[in-house]
N, C-alpha and C positions, 0 to 999 in steps of 0.2 A: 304362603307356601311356595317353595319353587321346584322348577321342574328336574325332574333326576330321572333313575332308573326304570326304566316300564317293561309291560308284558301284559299279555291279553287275557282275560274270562269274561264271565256272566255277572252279571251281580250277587245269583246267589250261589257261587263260586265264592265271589270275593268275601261272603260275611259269613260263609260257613269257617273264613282262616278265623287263627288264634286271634284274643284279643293280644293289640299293640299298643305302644307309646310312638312307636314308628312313623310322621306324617304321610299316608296313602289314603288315597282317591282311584276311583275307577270312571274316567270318561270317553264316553264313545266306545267301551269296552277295551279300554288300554289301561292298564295298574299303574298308577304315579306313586312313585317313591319321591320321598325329599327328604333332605337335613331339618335339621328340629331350626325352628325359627329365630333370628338374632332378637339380642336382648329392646331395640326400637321397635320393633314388630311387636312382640308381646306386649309393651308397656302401652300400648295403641289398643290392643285388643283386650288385656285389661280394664283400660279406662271407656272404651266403646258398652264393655259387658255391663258394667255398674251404672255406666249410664243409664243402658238401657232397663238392666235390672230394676234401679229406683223407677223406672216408669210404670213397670206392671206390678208396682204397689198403688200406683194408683187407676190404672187404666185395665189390670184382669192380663190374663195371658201368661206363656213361661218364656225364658231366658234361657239358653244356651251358650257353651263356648264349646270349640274344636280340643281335644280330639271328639266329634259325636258326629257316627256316618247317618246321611241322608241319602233313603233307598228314593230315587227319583223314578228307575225305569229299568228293565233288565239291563243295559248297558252304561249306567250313570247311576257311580254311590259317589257322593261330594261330602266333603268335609270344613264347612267355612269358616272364618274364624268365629263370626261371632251369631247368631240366630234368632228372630223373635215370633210367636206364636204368638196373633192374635185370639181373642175368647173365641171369635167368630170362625177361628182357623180351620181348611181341611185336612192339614197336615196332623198324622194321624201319632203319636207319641208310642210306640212298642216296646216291647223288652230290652231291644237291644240296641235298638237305631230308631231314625223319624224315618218314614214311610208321607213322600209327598213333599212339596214345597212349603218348606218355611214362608209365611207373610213377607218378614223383613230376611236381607241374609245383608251380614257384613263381609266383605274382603276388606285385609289389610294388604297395602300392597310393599313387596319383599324385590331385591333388585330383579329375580330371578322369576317370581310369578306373575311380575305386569300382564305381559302376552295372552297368559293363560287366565288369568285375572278379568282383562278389560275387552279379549275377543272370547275365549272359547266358555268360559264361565257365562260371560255377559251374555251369550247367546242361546247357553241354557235353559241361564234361569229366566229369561226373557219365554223362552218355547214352554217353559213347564208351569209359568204365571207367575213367580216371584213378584207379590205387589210392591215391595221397595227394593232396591239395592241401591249397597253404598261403598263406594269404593275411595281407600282410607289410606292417605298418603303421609305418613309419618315425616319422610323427608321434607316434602312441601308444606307441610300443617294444612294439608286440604284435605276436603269432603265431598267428590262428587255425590250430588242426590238422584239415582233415578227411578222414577214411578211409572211403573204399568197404566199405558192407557190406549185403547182398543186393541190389544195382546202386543203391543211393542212398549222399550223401554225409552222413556222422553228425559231428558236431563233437566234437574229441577234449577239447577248451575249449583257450581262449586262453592264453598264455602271454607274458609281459615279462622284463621283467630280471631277473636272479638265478633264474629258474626255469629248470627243465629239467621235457622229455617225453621217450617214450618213443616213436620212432619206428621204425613196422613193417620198415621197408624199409632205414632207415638205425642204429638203434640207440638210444643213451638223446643226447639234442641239447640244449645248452644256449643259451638262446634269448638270452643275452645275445650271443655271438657274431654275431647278426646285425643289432646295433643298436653294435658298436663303433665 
């Protein structure tokens, strides 16, 4: 997602608006507008969801993709590309939105949300326990992996094509699948 138009509320300010197609996020209590994401971006975050989807046929859990807001805190609703719930998850699955940190969250990253992407995201979801993030560079065919460990995030290292990791939550992930 990148960064565009803002303006400030609450969080339940922000999810009393109409439903959108619109990409908005609320961090730090500032509304982010963006343009809908280019056609490399998607194709990343398609292939990230299916990946991950095939896993929790065999591992339990749900799968998400964006647009679906995550109420983290009155001043933080995120929207990430891609989401994974483990069984064991605290994040809480509601009417309308998740309530709480997603286990896994994916970013794909877009020229325009690096920034937002790799500090102000990354710093979030580090403070609200996100146990993995992965930040998903279509241009470079990489996969940063980072894991939660003693409430900071550790990079697991990068990964491209033809390589595979070893994913806590999800199993051994071969990183070319999400650059097909």
């Amino acid at each position: 997602m990148t960064d565009g138009t803002t303006f400030r509320m609450t969080a339940s300010e922000y999810l009393l608006l109409p439903e959108t197609t619109q990409p908005m996020e609320l961090l730090d209590g500032e509304v982010i507008m963006s343009p809908a994401p280019i056609p490399e971006h998607q194709t990343a975050v398609g292939n990230t969801y299916l990946l991950i989807s095939g896993t929790v046929k065999e591992r339990g859990g749900r799968a998400f993709f964006a647009p679906l807001d995550v109420r983290l805190d009155d001043l933080n609703v995120v929207q990430p590309d891609v989401m994974y719930l483990a069984p064991d998850t605290r994040c809480i699955v509601g009417e309308k939105y998740l309530i709480g940190a997603p286990d896994l969250i994916v970013e794909v990253l877009s020229p325009g949300s690096i920034k937002t992407d790799k500090r102000d995201k990354f710093r979030l979801y580090e403070r609200f326990g996100v146990r993995e993030y992965w930040l998903v560079s279509p241009r470079d065919q990489l996969v940063e992996v980072w894991l939660l460990t003693d409430q900071r995030f550790v990079l697991l290292n990068p990964y491209g094509v033809g390589e595979t990791f070893e994913s806590p939550l999800l199993g051994s992930v071969d990183a070319s699948a999400l650059f097909a």
